[in-house]
N, C-alpha and C positions, 0 to 999 in steps of 0.2 A: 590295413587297406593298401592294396597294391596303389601304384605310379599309373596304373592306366582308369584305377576305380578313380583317381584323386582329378584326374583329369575330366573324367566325365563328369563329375560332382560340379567341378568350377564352372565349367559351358553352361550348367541348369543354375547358378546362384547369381540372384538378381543384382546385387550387389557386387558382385565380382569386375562387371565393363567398366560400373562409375567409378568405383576405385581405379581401374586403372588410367581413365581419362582425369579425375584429378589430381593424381599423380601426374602423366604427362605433360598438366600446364605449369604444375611448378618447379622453378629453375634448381637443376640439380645441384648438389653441396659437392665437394672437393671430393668426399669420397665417395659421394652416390657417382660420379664423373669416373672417378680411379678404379674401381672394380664394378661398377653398371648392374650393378644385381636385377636379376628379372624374375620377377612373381608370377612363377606357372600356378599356383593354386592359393583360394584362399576362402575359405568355408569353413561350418562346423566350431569355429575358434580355431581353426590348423591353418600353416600357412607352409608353402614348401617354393622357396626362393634359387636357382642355380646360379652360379658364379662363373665367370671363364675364367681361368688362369695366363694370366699373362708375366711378364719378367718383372714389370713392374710391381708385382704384387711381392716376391720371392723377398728375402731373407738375404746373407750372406752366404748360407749352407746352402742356395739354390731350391729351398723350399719354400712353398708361402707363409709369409709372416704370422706369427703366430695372433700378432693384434689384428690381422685382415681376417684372421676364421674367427675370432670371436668377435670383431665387430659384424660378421656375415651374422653367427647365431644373434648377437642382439638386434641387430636389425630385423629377423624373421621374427623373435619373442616379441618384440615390439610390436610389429604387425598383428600378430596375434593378439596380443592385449587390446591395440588399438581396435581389435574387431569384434572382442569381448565385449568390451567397455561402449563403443560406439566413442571413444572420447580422444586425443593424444594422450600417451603415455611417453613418462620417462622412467629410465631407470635408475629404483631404487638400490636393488642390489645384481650382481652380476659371478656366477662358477662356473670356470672353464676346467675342464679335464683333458687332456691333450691326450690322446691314447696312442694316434700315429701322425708322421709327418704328411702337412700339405703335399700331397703328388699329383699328377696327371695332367687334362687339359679342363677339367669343372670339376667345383665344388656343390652338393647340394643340401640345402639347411631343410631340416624338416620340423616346424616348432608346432607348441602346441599348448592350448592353456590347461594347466592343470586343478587349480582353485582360482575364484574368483570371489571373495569379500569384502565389498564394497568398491572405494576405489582400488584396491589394494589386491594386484592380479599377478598369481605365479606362474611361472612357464615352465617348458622346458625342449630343448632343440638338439639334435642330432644333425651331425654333418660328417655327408658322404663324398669318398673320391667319386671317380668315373668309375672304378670299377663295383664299386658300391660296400667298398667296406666302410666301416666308421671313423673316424678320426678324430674329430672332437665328442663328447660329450655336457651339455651347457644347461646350469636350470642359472633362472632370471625371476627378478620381483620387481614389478611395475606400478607405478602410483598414478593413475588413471586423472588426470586436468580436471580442474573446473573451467569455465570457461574464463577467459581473459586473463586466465591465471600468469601464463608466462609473461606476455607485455605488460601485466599489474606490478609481479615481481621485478621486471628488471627494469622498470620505471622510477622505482621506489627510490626513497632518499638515501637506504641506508646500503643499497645496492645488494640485500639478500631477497631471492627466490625461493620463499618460504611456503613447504608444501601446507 
């Protein structure tokens, strides 16, 4: 599915505004703030997130860090999951494959759920320059919340967050 099908898809998915509005009440985290990731689509179980590249993101070698494109791809696997699931997800497990250096002025993650059993949901995300080559490639495994689960866990006396 092309970038103008995926955009049409998102306009028609009912779910797509209220995610974004509750998103926008809550207060960003340091890195949602540091690289602003924006959710141009989110449907189907796919989600496709772009990034801007700014200095702050880069490296030493003047490319982007390589932990900023793979927290880009687990933040769109996550999405994803989270849209499989209807539930918060964390991540269980996490493969990055670095194939080329962060370049340009965006990055874009395109993830996607690939099995989902039970709470236990796998992904997988690609991430493009601007000019649309690949750069990373990333699959991810997500363990889909019960609820209260996280403020259960880190309430607990023994201070483990035990899935």
């Amino acid at each position: 599915m092309d970038e103008e099908q995926l955009l049409k898809e998102a306009r028609n998915n009912p779910w797509f505004p209220e995610l974004l509005k509750i998103a926008a009440r809550r207060r960003p985290t340091f890195l949602g703030s540091l690289f602003d990731p924006q959710v141009e689509y989110l449907a189907n179980d796919s989600v496709v997130i772009r990034m801007k590249i700014t200095e702050l993101l880069y490296n030493n070698l003047q490319i982007v860090h390589g932990g900023i494109t793979a927290t880009l791809a687990d933040t769109a696997m996550g999405l994803a999951a989270y849209h499989a699931s209807g539930r918060p997800s964390v991540t269980l497990s996490l493969t990055v494959n670095y194939l080329q250096p962060g370049l340009g002025k965006e990055l874009v993650a395109k993830a996607s759920v690939v099995h989902r059993g039970g709470r236990v949901i796998t992904t997988r995300c690609d991430v493009f320059n601007d000019e649309g080559e690949i750069i990373i490639q990333a699959t991810g495994t997500f363990y889909a919340l019960k609820e209260g689960q996280i403020t259960d866990g880190l309430s607990s006396t023994s201070g483990d967050a035990t899935l």
